[in-house]
Z-matrix of the N, CA and C atoms (Angstrom, degrees):
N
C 1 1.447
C 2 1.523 1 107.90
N 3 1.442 2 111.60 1 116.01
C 4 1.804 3 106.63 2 170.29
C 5 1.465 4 100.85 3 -101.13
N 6 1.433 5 85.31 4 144.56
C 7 2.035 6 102.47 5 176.36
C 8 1.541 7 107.98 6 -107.88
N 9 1.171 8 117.09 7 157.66
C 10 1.709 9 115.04 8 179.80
C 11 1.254 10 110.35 9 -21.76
N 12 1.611 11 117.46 10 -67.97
C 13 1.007 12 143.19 11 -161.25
C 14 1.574 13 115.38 12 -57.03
N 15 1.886 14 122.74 13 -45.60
C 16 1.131 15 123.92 14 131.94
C 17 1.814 16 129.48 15 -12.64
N 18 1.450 17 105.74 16 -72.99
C 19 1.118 18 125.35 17 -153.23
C 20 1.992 19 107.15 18 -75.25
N 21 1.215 20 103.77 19 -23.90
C 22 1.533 21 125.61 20 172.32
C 23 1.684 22 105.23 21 -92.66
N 24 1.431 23 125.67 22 -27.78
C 25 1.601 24 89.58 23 163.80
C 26 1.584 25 98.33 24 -95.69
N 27 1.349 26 129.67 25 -36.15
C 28 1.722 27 96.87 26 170.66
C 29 1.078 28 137.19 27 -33.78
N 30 1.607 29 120.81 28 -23.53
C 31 1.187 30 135.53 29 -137.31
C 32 1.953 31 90.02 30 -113.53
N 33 1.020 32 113.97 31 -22.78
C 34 1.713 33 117.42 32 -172.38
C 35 1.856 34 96.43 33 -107.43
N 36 1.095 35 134.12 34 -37.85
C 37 1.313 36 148.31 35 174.23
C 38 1.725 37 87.15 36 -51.58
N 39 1.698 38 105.54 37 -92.94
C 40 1.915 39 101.70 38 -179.51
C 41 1.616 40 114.96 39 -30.75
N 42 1.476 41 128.00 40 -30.81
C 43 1.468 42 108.08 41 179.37
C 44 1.456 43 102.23 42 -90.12
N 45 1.162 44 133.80 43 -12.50
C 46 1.534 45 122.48 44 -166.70
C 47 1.534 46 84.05 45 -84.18
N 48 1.650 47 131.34 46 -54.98
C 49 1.538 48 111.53 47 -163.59
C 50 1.518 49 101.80 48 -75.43
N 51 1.166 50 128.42 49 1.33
C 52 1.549 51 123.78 50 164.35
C 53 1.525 52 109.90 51 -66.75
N 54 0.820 53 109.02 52 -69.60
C 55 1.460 54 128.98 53 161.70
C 56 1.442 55 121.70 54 -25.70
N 57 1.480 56 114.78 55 -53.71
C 58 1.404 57 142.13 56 176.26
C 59 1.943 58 100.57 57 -55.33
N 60 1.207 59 83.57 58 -62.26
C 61 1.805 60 102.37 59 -162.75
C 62 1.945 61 98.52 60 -72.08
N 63 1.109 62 119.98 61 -14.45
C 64 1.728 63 103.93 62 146.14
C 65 1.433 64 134.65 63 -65.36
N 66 1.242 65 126.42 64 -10.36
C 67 1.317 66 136.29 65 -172.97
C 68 1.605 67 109.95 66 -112.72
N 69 1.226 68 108.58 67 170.67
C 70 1.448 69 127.75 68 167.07
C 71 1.432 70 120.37 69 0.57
N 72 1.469 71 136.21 70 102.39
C 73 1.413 72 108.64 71 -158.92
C 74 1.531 73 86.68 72 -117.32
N 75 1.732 74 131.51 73 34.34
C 76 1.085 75 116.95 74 143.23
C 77 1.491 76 117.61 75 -93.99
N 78 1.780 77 129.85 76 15.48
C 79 1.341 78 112.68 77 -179.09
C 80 1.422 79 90.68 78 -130.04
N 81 1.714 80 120.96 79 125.11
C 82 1.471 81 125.97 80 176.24
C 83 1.051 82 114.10 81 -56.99
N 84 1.495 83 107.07 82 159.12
C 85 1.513 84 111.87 83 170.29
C 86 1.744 85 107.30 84 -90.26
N 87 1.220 86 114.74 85 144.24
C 88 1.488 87 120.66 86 166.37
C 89 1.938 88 106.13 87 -121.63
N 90 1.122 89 98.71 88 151.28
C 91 1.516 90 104.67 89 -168.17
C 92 2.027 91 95.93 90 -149.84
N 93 1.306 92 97.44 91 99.08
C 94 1.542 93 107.04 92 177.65
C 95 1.542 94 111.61 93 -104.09
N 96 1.694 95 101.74 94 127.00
C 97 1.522 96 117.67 95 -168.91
C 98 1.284 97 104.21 96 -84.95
N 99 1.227 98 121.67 97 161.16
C 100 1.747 99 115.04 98 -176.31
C 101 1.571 100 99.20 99 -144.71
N 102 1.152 101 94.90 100 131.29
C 103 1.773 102 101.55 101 -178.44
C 104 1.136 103 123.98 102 -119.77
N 105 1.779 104 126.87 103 150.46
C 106 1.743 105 107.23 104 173.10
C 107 1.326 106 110.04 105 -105.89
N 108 0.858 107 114.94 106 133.52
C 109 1.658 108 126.48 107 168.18
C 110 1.544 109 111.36 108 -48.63
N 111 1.365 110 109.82 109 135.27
C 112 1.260 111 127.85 110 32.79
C 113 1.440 112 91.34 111 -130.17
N 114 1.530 113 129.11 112 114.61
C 115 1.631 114 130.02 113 177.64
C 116 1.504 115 115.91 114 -35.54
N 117 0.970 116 115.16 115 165.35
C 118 1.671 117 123.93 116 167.64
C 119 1.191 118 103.94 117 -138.82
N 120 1.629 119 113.68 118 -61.79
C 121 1.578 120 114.59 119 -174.79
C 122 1.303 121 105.73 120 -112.48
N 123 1.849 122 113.42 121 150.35
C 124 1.639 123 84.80 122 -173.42
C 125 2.263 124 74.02 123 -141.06
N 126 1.044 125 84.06 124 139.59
C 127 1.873 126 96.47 125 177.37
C 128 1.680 127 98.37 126 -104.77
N 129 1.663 128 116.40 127 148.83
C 130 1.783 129 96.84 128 147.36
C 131 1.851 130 111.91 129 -127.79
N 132 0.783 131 129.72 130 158.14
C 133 1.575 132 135.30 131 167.92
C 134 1.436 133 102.15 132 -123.75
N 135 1.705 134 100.98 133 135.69
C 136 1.059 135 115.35 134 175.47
C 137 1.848 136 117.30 135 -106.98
N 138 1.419 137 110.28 136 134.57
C 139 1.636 138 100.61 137 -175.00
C 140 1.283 139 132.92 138 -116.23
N 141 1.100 140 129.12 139 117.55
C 142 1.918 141 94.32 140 -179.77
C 143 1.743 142 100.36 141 -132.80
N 144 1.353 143 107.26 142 142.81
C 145 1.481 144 108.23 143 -178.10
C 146 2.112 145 96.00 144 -125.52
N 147 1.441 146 79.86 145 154.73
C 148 1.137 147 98.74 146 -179.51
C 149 1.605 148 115.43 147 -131.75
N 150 1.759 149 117.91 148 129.92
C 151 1.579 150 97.27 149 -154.39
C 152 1.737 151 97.77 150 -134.99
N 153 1.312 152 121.73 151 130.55
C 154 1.863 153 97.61 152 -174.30
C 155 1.878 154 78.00 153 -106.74
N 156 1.247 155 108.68 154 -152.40
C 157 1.273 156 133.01 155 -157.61
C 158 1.441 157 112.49 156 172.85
N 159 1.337 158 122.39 157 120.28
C 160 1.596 159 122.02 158 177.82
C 161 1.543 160 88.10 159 -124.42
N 162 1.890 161 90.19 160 130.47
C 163 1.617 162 103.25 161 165.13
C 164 1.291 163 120.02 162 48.97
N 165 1.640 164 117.31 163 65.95
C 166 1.549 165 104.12 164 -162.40
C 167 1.713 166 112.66 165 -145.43
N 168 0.904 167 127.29 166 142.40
C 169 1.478 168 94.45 167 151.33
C 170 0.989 169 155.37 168 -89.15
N 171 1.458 170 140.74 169 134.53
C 172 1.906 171 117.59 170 -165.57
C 173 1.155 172 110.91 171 -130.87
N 174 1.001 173 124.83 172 170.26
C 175 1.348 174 142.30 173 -161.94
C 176 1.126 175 124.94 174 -109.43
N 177 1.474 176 140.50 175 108.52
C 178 1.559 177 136.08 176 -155.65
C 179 1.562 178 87.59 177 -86.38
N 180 1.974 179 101.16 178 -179.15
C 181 1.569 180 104.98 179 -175.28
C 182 1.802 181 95.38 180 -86.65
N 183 1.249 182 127.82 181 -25.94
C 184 1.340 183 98.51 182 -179.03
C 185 1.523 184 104.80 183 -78.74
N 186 1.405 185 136.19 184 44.72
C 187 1.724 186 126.63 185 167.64
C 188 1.987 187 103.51 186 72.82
N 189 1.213 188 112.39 187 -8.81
C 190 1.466 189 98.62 188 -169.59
C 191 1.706 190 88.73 189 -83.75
N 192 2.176 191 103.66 190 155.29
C 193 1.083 192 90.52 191 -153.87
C 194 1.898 193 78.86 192 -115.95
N 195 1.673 194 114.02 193 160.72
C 196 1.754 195 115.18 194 -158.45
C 197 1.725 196 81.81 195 -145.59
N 198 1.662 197 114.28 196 121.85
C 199 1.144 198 111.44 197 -176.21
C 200 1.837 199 91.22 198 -100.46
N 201 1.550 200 102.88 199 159.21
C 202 1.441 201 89.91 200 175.32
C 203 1.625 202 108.40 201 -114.28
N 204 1.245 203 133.17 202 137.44
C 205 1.018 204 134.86 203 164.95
C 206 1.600 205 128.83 204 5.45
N 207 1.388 206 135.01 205 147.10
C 208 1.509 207 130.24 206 -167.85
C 209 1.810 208 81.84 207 -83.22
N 210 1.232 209 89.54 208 148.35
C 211 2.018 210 115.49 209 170.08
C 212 1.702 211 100.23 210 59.14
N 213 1.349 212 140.97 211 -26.91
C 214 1.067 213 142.20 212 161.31
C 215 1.306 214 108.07 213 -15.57
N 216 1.426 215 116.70 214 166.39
C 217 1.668 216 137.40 215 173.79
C 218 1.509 217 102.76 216 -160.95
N 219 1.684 218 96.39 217 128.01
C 220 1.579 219 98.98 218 -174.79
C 221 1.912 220 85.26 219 -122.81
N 222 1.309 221 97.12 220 139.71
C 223 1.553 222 96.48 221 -170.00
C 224 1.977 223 91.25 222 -122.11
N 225 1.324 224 121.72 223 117.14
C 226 1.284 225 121.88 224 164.27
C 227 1.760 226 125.84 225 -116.12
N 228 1.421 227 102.36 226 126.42
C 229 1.616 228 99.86 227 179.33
C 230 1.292 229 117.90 228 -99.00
N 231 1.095 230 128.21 229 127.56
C 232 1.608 231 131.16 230 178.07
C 233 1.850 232 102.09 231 -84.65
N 234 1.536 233 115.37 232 137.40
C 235 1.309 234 134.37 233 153.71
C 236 1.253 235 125.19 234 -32.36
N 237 0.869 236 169.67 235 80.00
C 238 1.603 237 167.09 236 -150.45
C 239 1.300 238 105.60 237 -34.67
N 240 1.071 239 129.79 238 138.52
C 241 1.626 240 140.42 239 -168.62
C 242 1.561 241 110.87 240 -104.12
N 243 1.004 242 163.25 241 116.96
C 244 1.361 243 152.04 242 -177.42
C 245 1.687 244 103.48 243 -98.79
N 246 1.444 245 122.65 244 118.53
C 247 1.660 246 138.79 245 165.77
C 248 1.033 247 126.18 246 -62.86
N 249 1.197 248 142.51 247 70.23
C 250 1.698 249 127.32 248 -170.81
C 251 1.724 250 120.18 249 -83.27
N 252 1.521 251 116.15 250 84.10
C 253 1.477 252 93.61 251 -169.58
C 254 1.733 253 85.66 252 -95.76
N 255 1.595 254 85.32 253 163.70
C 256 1.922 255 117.35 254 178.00
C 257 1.073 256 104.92 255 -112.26
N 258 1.221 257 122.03 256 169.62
C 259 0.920 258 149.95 257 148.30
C 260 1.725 259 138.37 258 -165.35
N 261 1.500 260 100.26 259 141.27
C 262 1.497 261 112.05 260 -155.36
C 263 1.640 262 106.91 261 -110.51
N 264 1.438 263 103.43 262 148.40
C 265 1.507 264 99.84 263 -177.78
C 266 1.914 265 80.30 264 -124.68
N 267 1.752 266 100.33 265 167.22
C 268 1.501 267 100.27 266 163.77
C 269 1.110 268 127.52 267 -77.42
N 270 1.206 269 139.96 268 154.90
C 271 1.678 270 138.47 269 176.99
C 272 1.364 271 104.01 270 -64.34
N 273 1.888 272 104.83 271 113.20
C 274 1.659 273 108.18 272 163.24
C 275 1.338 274 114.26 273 -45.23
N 276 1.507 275 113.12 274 150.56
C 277 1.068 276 123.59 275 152.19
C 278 1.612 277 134.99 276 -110.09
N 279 1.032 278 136.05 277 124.47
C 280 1.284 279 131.25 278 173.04
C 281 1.493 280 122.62 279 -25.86
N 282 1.542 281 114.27 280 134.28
C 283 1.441 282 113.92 281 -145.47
C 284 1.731 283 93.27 282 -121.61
N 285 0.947 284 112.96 283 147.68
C 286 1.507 285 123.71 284 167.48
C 287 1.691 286 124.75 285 -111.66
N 288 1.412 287 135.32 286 68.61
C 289 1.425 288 100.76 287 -153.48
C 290 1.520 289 106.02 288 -105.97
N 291 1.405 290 115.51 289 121.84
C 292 1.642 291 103.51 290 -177.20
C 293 1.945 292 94.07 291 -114.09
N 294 1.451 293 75.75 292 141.94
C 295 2.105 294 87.71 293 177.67
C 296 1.556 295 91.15 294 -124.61
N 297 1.364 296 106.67 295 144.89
C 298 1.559 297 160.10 296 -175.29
C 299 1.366 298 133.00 297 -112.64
N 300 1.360 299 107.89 298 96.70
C 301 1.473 300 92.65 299 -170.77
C 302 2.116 301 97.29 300 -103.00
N 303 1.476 302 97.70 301 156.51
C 304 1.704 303 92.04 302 157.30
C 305 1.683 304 107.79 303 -135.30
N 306 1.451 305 99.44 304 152.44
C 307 1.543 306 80.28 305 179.66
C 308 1.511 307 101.07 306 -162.42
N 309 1.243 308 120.61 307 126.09
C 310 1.846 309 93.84 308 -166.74
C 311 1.909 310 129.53 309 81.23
N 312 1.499 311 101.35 310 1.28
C 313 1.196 312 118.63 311 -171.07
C 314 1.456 313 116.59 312 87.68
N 315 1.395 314 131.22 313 -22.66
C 316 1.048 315 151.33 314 176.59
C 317 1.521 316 122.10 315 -77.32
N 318 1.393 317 102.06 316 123.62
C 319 1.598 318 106.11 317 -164.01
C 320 1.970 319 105.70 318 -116.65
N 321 1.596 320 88.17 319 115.83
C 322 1.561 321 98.14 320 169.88
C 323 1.313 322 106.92 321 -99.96
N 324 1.537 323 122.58 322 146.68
C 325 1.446 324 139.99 323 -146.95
C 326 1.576 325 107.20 324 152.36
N 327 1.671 326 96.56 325 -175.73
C 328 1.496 327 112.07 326 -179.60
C 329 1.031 328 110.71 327 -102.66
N 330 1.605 329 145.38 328 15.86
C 331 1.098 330 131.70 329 -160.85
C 332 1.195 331 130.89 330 49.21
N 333 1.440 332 136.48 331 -85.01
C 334 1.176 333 139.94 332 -172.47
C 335 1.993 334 99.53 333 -139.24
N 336 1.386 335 90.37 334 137.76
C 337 1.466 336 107.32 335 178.06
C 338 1.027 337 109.60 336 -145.47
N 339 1.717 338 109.12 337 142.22
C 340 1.424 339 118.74 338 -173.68
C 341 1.748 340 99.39 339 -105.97
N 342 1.545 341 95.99 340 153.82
C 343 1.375 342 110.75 341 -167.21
C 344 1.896 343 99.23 342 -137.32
N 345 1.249 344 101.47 343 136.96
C 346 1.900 345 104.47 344 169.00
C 347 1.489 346 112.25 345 -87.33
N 348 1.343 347 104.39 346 146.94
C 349 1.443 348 107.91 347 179.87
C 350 1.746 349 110.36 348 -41.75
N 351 0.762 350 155.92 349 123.87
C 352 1.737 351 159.12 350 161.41
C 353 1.348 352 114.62 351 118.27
N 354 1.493 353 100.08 352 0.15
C 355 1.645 354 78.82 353 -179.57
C 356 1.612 355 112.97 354 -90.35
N 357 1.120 356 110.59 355 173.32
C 358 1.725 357 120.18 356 153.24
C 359 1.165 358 147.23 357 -98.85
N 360 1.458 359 109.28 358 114.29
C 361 1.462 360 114.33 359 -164.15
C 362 1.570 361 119.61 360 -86.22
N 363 1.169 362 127.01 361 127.67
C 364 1.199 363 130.75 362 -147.07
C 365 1.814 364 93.47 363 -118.33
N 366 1.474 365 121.00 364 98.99
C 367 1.695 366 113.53 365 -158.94
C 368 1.744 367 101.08 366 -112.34
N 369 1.694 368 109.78 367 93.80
C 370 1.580 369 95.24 368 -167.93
C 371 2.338 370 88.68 369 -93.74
N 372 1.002 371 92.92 370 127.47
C 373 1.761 372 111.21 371 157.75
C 374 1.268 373 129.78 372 -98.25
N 375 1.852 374 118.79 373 96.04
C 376 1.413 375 94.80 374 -175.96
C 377 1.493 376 103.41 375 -111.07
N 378 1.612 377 132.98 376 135.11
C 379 1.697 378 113.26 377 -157.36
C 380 1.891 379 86.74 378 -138.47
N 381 1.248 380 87.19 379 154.25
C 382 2.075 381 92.40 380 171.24
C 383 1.507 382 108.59 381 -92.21
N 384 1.060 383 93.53 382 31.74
C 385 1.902 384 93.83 383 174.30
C 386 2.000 385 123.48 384 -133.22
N 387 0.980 386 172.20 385 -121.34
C 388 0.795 387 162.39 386 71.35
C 389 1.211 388 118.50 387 -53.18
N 390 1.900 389 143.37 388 161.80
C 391 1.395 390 115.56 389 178.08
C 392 1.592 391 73.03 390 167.69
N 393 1.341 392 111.38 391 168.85
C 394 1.180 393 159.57 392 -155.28
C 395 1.303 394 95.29 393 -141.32
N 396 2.207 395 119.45 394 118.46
C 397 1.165 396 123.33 395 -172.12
C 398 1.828 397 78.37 396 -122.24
N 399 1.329 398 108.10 397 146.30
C 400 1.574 399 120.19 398 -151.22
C 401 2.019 400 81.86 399 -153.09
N 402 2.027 401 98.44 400 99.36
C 403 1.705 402 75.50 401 153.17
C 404 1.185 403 105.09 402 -131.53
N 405 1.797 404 104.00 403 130.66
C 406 1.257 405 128.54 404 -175.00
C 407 1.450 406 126.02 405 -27.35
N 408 1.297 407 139.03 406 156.24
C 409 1.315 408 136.52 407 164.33
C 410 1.615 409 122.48 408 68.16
N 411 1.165 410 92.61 409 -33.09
C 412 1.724 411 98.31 410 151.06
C 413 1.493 412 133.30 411 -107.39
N 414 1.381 413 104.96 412 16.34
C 415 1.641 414 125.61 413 -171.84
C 416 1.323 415 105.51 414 19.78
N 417 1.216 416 130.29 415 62.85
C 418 1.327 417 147.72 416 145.81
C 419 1.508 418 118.76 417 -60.96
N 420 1.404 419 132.21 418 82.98
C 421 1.627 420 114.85 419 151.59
C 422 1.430 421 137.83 420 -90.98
N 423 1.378 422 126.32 421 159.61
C 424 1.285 423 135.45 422 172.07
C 425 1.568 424 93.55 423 -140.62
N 426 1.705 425 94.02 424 149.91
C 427 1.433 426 108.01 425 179.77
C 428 2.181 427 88.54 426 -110.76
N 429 1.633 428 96.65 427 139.91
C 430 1.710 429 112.60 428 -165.07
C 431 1.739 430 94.20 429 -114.15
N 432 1.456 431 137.24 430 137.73
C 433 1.367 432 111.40 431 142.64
C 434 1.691 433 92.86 432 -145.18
N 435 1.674 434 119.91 433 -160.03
C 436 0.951 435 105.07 434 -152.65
C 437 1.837 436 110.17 435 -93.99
N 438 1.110 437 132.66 436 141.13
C 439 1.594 438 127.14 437 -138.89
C 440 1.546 439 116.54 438 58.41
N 441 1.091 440 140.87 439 9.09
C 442 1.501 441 126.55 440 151.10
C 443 1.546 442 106.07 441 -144.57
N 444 1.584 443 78.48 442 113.91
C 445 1.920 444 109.84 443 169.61
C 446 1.543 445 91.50 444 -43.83
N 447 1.400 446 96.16 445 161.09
C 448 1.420 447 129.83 446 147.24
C 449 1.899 448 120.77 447 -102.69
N 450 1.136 449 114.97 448 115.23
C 451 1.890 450 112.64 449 -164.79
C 452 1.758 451 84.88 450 -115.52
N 453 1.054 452 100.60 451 119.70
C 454 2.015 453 106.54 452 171.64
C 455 1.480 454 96.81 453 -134.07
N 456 1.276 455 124.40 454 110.43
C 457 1.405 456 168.33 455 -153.37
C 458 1.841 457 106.64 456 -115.55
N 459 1.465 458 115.57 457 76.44
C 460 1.568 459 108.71 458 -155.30
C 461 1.807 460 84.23 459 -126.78
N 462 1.577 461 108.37 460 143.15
C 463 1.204 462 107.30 461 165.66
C 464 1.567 463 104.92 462 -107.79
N 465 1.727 464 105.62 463 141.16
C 466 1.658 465 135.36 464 -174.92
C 467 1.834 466 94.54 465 -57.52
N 468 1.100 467 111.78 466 67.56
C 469 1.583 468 103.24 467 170.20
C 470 1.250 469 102.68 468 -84.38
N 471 1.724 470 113.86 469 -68.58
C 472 1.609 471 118.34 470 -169.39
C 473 1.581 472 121.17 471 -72.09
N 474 1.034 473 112.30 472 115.87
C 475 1.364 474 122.53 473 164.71
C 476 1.700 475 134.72 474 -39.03
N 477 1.055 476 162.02 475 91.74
C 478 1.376 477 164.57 476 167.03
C 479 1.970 478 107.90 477 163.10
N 480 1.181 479 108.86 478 176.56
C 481 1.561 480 136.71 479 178.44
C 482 1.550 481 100.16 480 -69.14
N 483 1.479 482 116.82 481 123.17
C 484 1.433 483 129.28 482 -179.29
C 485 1.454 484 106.74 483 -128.95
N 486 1.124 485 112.23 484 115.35
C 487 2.071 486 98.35 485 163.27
C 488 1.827 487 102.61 486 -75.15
N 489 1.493 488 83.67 487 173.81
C 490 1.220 489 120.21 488 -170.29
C 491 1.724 490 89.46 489 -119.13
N 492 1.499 491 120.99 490 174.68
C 493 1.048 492 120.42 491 -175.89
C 494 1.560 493 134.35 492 -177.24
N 495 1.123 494 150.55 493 95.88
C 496 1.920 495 115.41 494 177.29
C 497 1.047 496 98.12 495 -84.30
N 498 1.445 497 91.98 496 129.08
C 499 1.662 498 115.04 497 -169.28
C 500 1.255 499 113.70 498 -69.69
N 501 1.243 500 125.34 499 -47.62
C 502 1.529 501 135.29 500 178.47
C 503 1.798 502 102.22 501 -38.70
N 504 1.397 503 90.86 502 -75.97
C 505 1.782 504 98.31 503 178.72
C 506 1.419 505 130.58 504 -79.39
N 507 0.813 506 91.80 505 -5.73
C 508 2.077 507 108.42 506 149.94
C 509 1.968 508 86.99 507 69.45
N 510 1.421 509 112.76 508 37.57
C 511 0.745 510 115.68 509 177.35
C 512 2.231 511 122.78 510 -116.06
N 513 1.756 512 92.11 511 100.70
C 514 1.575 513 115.25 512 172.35
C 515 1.394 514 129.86 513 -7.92
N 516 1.418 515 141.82 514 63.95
C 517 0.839 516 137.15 515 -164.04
C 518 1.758 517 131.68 516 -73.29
N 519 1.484 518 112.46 517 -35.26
C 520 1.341 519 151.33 518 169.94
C 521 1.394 520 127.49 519 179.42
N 522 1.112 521 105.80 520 147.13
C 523 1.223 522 124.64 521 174.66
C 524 1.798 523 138.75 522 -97.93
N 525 1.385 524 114.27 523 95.79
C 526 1.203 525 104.82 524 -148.48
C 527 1.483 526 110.45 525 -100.15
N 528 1.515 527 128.34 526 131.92
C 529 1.404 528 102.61 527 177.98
C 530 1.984 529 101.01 528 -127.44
N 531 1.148 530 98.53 529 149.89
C 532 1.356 531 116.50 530 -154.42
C 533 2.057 532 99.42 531 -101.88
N 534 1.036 533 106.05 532 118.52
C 535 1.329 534 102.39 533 172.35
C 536 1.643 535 119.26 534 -116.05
């Protein structure tokens, strides 16, 4: 599978050995891939171009310029080049997801859930009222009403016991404590 990003350094690689393969065809071409750590996926493409030239002038890789003879043909083959693209995703993190319903004033949930420092808490609220979901200590809001959840997406940085809440109705939603 090539992605843009694929398809644009193939695409600058083929003009550099185009480029390459006008000049001097006693000094190889080398073409060094550069990657960032830390890989996940790694693809390779292999290339080889082949370029003649009648009566022309070309251009070596140090810029000096070598005309070739009238009616002449200078035929140069480049070595096969090997492509290494990477690619990196971010390091998952451990997910927490607690959902909340209210309905009637009455709140179904877990009560209280414990969470480790780094993870991510994933807080879906769906309530038959309008309300303001408020969780403490990380001043996190979402606005809740009836057909649109509230999704509050908070990472476990701070340490201690936080409620959860609709703020309007000062009504307890969960209780989260962070270790």
């Amino acid at each position: 599978m090539t992605t843009p990003r694929t398809r644009i350094s193939l695409a600058a690689l083929s003009l550099m050995l185009i480029l390459a393969a006008c000049g001097d065809s006693s000094s190889p071409v080398t073409t060094q891939a550069t990657t960032q750590p830390p890989p996940i996926t790694t693809a390779s493409t292999t290339t080889s171009v082949t370029s003649t030239a009648v009566g022309s002038t070309t251009a070596a890789p140090s810029n000096s310029t070598t005309a070739a003879p009238s009616g002449s043909t200078t035929t140069t083959t480049l070595t096969p080049v090997t492509v290494t693209t990477v690619t990196t995703q971010p390091p998952t993190q451990p997910t927490v997801v607690i959902d909340i319903t209210v309905a009637n004033g009455a709140v179904k949930g877990p009560g209280r859930v414990k969470v480790a420092m780094g993870e991510v808490i994933v807080l879906t609220v769906t309530a038959d009222v309008a309300d303001e979901v408020h969780f403490h200590g990380y001043d996190v809001f979402g606005d809740v009403a009836p057909g649109l959840p509230a999704v509050l997406r908070v990472e476990a940085l701070i340490p201690g016991v936080f409620e959860v809440e609709l703020e309007g109705s000062r009504l307890e939603l969960v209780v989260i404590e962070v270790k």
